[in-house]
C-alpha positions as CSV (number, residue, x, y, z in Angstrom):
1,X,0.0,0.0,0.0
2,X,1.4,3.5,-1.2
3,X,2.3,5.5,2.1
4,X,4.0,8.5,0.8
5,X,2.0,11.1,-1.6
6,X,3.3,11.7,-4.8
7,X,3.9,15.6,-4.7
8,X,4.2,17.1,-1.4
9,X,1.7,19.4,-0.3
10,X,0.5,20.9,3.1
11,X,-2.7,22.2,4.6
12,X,-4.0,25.4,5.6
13,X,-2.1,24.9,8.6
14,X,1.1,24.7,6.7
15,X,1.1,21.2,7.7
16,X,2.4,18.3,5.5
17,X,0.4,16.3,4.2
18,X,0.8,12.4,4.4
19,X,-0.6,9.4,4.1
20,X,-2.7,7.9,6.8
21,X,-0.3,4.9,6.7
22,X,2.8,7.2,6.8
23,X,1.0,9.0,10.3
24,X,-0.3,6.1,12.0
25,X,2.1,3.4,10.9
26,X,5.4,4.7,10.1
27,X,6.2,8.1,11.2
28,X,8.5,8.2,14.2
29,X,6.9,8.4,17.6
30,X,8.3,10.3,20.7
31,X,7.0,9.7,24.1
32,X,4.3,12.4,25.9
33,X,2.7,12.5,29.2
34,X,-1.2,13.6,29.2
35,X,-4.7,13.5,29.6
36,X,-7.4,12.1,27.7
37,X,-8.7,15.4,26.7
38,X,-5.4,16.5,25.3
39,X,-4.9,13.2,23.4
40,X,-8.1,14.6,21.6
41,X,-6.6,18.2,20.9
42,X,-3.0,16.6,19.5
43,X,-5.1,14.1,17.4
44,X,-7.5,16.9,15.6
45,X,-4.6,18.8,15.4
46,X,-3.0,16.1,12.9
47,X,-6.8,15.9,11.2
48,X,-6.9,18.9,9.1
49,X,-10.1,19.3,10.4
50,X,-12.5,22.0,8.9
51,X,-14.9,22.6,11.7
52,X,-15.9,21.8,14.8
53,X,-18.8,22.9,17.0
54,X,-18.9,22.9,20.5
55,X,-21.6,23.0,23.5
56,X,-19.9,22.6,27.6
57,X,-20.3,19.4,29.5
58,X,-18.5,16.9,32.3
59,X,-16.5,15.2,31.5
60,X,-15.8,16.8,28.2
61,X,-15.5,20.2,28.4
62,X,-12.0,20.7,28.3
63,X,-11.7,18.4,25.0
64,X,-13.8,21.1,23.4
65,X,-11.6,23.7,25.2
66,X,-8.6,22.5,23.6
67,X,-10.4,22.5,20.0
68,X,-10.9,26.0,20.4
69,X,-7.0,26.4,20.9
70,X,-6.2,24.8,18.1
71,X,-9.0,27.3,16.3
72,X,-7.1,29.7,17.7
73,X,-3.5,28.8,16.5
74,X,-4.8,27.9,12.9
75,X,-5.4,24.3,13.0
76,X,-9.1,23.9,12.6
77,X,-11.0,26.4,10.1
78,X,-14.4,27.1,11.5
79,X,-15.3,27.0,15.6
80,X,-18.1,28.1,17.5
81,X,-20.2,27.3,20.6
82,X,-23.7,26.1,20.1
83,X,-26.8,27.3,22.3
84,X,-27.3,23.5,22.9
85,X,-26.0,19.9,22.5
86,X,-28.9,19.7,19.6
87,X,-27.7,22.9,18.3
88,X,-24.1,21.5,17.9
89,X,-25.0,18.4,16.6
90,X,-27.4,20.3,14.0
91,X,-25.1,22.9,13.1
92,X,-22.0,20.2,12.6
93,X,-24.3,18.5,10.2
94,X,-24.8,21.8,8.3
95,X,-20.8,22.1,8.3
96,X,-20.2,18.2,6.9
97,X,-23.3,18.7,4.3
98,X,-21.2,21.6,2.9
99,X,-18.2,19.6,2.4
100,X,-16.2,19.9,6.1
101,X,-14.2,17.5,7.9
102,X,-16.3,17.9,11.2
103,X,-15.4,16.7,14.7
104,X,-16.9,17.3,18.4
105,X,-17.1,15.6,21.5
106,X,-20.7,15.0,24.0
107,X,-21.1,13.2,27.6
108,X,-23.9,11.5,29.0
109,X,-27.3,14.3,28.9
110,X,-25.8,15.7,26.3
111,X,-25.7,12.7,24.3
112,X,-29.8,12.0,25.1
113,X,-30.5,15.8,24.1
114,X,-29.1,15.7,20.8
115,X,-29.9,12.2,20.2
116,X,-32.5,12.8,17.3
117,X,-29.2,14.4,15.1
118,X,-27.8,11.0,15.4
119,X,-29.8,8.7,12.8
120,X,-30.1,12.2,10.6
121,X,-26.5,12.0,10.7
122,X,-26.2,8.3,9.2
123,X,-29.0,9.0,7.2
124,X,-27.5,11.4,4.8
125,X,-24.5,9.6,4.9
126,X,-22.3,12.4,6.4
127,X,-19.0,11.1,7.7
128,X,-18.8,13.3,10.8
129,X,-16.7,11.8,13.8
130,X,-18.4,12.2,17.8
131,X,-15.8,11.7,20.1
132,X,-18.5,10.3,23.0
133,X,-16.8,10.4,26.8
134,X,-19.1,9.1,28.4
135,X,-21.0,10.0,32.0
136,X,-23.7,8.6,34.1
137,X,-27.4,9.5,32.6
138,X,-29.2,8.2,35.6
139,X,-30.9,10.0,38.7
140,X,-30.0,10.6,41.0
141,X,-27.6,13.0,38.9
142,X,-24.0,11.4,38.1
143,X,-21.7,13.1,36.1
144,X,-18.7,9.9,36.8
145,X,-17.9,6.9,34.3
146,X,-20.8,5.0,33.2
147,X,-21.3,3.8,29.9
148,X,-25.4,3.0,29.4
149,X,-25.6,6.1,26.7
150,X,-23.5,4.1,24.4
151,X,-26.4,1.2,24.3
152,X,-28.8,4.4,23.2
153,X,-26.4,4.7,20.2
154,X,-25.8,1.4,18.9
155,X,-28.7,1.5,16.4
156,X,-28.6,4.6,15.1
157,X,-26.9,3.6,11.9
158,X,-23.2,5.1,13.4
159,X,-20.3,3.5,13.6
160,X,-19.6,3.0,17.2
161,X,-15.8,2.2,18.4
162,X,-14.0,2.1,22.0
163,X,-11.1,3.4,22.9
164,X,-9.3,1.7,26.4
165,X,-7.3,4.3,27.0
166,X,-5.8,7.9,25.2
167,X,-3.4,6.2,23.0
168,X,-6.2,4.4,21.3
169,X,-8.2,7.6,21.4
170,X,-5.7,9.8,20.0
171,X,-5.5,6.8,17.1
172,X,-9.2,6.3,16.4
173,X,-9.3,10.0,15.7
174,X,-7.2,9.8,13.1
175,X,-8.3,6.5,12.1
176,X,-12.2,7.5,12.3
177,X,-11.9,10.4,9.7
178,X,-10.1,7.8,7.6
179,X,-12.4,5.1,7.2
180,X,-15.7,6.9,7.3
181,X,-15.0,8.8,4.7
182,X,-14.6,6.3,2.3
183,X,-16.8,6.8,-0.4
184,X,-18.6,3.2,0.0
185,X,-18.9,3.7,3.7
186,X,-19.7,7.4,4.7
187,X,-21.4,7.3,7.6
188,X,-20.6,8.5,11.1
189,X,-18.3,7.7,13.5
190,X,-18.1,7.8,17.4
191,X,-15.1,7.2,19.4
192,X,-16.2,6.0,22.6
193,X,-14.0,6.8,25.7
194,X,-14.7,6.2,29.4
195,X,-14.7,9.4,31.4
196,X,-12.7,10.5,34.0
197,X,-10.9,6.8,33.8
198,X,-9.4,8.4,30.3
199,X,-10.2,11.7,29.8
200,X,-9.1,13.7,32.9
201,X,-6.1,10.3,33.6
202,X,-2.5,11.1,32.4
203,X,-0.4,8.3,30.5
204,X,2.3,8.0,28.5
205,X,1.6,8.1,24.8
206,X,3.4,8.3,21.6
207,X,2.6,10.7,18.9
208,X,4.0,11.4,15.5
209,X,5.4,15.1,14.9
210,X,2.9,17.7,14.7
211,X,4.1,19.2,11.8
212,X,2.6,16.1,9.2
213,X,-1.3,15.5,9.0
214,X,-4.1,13.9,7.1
215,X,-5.1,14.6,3.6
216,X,-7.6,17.3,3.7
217,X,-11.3,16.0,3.1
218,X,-12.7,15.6,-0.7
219,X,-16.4,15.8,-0.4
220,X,-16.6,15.2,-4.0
221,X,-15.4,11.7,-3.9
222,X,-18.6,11.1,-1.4
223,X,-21.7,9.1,-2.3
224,X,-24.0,11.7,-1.4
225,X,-23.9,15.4,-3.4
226,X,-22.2,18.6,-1.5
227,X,-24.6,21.5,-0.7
228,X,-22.6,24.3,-2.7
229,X,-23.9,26.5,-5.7
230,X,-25.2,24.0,-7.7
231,X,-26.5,21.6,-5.5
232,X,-29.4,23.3,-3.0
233,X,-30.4,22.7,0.3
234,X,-33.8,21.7,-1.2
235,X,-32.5,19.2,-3.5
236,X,-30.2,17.9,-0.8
237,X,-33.4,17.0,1.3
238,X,-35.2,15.3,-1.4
239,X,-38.6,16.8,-1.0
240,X,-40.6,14.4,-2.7
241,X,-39.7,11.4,-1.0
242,X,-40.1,13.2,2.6
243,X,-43.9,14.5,1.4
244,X,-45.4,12.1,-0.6
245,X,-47.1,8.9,1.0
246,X,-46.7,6.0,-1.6
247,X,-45.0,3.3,-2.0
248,X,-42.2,4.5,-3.2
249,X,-41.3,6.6,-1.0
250,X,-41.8,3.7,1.9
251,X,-39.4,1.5,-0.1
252,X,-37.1,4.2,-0.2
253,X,-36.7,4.9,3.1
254,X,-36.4,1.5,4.1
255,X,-34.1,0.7,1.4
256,X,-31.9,3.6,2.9
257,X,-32.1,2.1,6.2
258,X,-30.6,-1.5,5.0
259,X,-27.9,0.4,3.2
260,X,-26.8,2.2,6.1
261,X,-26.2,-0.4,7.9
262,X,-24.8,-2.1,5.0
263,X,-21.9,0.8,4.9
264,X,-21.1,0.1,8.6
265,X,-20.3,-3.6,7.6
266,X,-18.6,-2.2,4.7
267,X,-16.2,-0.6,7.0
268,X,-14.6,-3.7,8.3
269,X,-11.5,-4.1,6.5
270,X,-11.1,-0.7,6.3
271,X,-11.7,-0.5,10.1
272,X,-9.5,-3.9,10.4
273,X,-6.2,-2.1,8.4
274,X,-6.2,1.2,10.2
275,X,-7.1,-0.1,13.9
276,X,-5.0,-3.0,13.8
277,X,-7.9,-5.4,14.0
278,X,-11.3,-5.1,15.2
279,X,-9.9,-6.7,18.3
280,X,-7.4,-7.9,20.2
281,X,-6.3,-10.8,22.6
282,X,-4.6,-10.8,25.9
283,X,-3.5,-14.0,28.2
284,X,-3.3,-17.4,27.6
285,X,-5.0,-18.2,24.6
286,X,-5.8,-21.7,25.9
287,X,-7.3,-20.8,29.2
288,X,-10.9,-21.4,29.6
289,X,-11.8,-18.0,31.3
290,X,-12.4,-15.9,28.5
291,X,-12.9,-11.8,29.8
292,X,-15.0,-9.5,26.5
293,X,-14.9,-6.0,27.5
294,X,-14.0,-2.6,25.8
295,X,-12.6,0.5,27.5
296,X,-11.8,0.7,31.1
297,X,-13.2,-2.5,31.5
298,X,-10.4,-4.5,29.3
299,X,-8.0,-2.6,30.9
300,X,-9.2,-3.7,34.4
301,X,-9.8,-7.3,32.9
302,X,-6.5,-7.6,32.2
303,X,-4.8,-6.4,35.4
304,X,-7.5,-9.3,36.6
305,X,-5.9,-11.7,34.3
306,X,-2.5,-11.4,36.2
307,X,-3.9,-11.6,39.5
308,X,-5.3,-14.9,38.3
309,X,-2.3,-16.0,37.3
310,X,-1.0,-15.9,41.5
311,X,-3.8,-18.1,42.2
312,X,-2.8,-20.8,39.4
313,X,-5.5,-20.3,37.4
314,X,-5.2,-19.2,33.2
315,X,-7.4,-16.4,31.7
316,X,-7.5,-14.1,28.7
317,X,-9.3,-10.8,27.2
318,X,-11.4,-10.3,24.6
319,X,-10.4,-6.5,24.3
320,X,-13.1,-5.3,21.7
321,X,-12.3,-1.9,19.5
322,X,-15.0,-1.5,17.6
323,X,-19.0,-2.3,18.1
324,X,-20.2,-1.1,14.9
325,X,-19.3,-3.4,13.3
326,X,-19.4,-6.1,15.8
327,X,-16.2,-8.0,16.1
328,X,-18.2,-11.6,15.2
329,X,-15.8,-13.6,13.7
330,X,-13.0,-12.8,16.3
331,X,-15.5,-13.0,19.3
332,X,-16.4,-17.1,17.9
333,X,-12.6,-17.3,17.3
334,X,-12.1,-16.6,20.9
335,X,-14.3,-18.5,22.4
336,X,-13.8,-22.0,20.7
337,X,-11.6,-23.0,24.0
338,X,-13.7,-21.2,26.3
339,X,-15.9,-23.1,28.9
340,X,-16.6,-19.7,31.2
341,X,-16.9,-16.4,29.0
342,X,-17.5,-13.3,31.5
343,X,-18.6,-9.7,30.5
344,X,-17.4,-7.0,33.2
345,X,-19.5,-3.7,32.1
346,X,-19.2,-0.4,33.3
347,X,-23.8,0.1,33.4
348,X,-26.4,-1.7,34.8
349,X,-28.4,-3.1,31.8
350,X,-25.6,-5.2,30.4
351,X,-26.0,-4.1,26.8
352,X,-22.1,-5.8,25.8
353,X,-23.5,-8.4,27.4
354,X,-26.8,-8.6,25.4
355,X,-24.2,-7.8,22.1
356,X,-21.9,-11.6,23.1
357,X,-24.9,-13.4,23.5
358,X,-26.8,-12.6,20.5
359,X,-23.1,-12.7,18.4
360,X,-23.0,-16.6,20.1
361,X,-26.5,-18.2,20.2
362,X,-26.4,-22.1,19.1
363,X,-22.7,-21.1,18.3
364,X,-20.9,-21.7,21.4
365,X,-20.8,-24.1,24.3
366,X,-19.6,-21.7,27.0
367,X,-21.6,-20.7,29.8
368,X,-21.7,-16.6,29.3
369,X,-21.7,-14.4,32.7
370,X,-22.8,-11.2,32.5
371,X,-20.7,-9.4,35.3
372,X,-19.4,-8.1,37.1
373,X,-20.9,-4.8,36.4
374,X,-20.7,-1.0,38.4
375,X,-22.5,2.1,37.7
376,X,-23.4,5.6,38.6
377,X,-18.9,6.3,38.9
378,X,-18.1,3.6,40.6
379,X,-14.7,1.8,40.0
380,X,-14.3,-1.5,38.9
381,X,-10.8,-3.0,41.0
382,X,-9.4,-6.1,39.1
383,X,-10.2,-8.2,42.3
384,X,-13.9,-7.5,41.7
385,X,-13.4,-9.7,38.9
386,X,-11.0,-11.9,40.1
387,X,-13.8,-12.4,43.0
388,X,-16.7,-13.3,40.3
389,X,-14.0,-16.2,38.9
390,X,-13.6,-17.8,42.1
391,X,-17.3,-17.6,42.9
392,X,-18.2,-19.6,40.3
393,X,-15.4,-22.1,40.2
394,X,-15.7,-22.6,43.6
395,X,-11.4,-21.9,44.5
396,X,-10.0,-20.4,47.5
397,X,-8.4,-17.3,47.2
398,X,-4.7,-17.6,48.2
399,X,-3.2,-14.0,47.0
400,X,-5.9,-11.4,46.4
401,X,-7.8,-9.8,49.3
């Protein structure tokens, strides 16, 4: 695969412009200490990103902040605040319709308010990326880690992948604006992150040089026609399909509706290349505890892994990157020497849980356990899970208190 651009050029930042290969894969790294949030500002700021929209709320504020910076400094063309989370997710729609690159980040309420934008978004096929950190949505009020808003997105025709900490963040940015906006996918994207756990946590992480970034976006290479001079609003909308009631116009939306999903599965081996795999493995891939998670809680399921270890018994994780598209052929993969497959979740409906089962009904002999599971900001220790293993094979614990 070509990774270095025929004829050098740069962006409006006076950036070079690379390959996507070159900046993920091959461009030399150097080691930074940082946040979560900044992860997101040093990725956009290797995007070429046109506009970006933003609207204040825990934990992602400061994500948004940092946007503005780069605003500020030349790195992003357009940025403004919008009166609402609907507002921003309205108003980024208007900016990717017209041909942007468009990013911004939500938590938890924010991500209910402006929920109706979501299936608009993946319904005219505009690649925008979310960047969701995601907050507790229940009441009593929480504004710590819990992930339950993510099962509100999984259908609404969006890509949906999870990052476990900022280095995957900071490379699902830059991977997100790749894939969806490949002309036979073109659909939305949200990078999932846990937050506090990432976003407000510092950790090592290696970046390319700031002075190389993406190719800028060419909306003209897109499926669905740019609102510009000779292609109006009007005619973007498709009036007669919206207002008549025929036939037609039922097949068309439902049509639309299959093919939107269709794209998201379309994205796989793009998805695969850039992410390094839709998943990955961790442990003994022999052992018969089997751990699926994503975020915070494959981090925590693999610290649980070597706990295990002291008390002689083998495990592994399942450590899921994307969930749109579903990971099914590595999650049957993993499981074929499984006889326990647990799902530790960071909400209290279980909705990764709901996602194994359905990938492995009448296709697996392993007994599936959904747990453990927190919510509402509370932590998940590694011997929380270790506890759940010995529970149900019935072994003493000799190490872990």
């Amino acid at each position: 695969m070509q990774t270095i651009l025929d004829t050098v050029t740069y962006n409006r930042a006076g950036q070079k412009v690379v390959s996507p290969d070159y900046l993920l894969f091959e461009a030399p790294r150097t080691k930074h200490f940082m946040t979560g949030s900044e992860a997101v500002k040093e990725a956009v700021k290797r995007a070429s990103v046109d506009a970006s929209v933003s609207y204040p709320i825990t934990p992602q504020s400061e994500a948004a902040h940092l946007i503005g910076e780069l605003w500020v400094e030349g790195y992003v063309g357009v940025y403004f605040r919008g009166e609402s989370e609907f507002g921003v997710m309205s108003e980024l729609a208007g900016c990717a319709m017209a041909g942007a690159r468009a990013i911004t980040t939500t938590s938890g309420p924010g991500t209910l308010r402006a929920m109706e934008n979501f299936p608009m978004w993946a319904g005219t096929r505009i690649p925008v990326q979310l960047v969701l950190m995601a907050r507790g949505v229940n009441s009593p009020l929480s504004i710590q880690p819990d992930n339950l808003e993510v099962s509100f997105m999984l259908d609404t025709g969006c890509m949906i992948w999870y990052a476990e900490n900022a280095q995957d963040l900071f490379d699902m940015i830059l991977a997100g604006f790749v894939v969806a906006e490949q002309p036979d996918v073109h659909v939305p994207v949200v990078s999932v992150v846990d937050g506090f756990f990432v976003s407000h946590t510092r950790e090592a992480i290696m970046l390319p040089p700031d002075d190389i970034a993406l190719p800028p976006y060419n909306p003209y290479k897109a499926p669905m026609p740019v609102i510009d001079a000779e292609v109006p609003p009007g005619r973007f909308l498709r009036d007669p399909f919206v207002m008549k009631s025929n036939y037609i116009s039922y097949a068309t939306h439902a049509s639309w509706q299959w093919e939107v999903r269709s794209a998201i599965e379309r994205s796989r081996p793009y998805a695969k290349h850039y992410l390094r795999g839709l998943a990955e493995e961790f442990g003994d891939p022999e052992a018969e505890i089997l751990f699926v998670a994503c975020g915070t809680a494959a981090a925590q399921a693999k610290e649980a892994v070597r706990l295990l270890e002291d008390e002689g018994i083998k495990a592994r994780v399942l450590k899921l990157k994307t969930i749109r598209p579903f990971p099914t052929e590595e999650l049957i993969e993993a499981t074929k020497n499984a006889k326990y497959v647990f799902v530790p979740e960071f909400n209290v409906v279980g909705w990764l849980e709901r996602e194994v089962k359905s990938r492995l009904y009448g296709l697996s002999n392993a007994e599936i356990i959904g747990g453990p599971r927190v919510a509402g900001g509370m932590t998940m220790p590694a011997e929380v899970i270790v506890h759940e293993v010995m529970k149900l094979t019935g072994k003493e614990v000799k190490h872990v208190i």
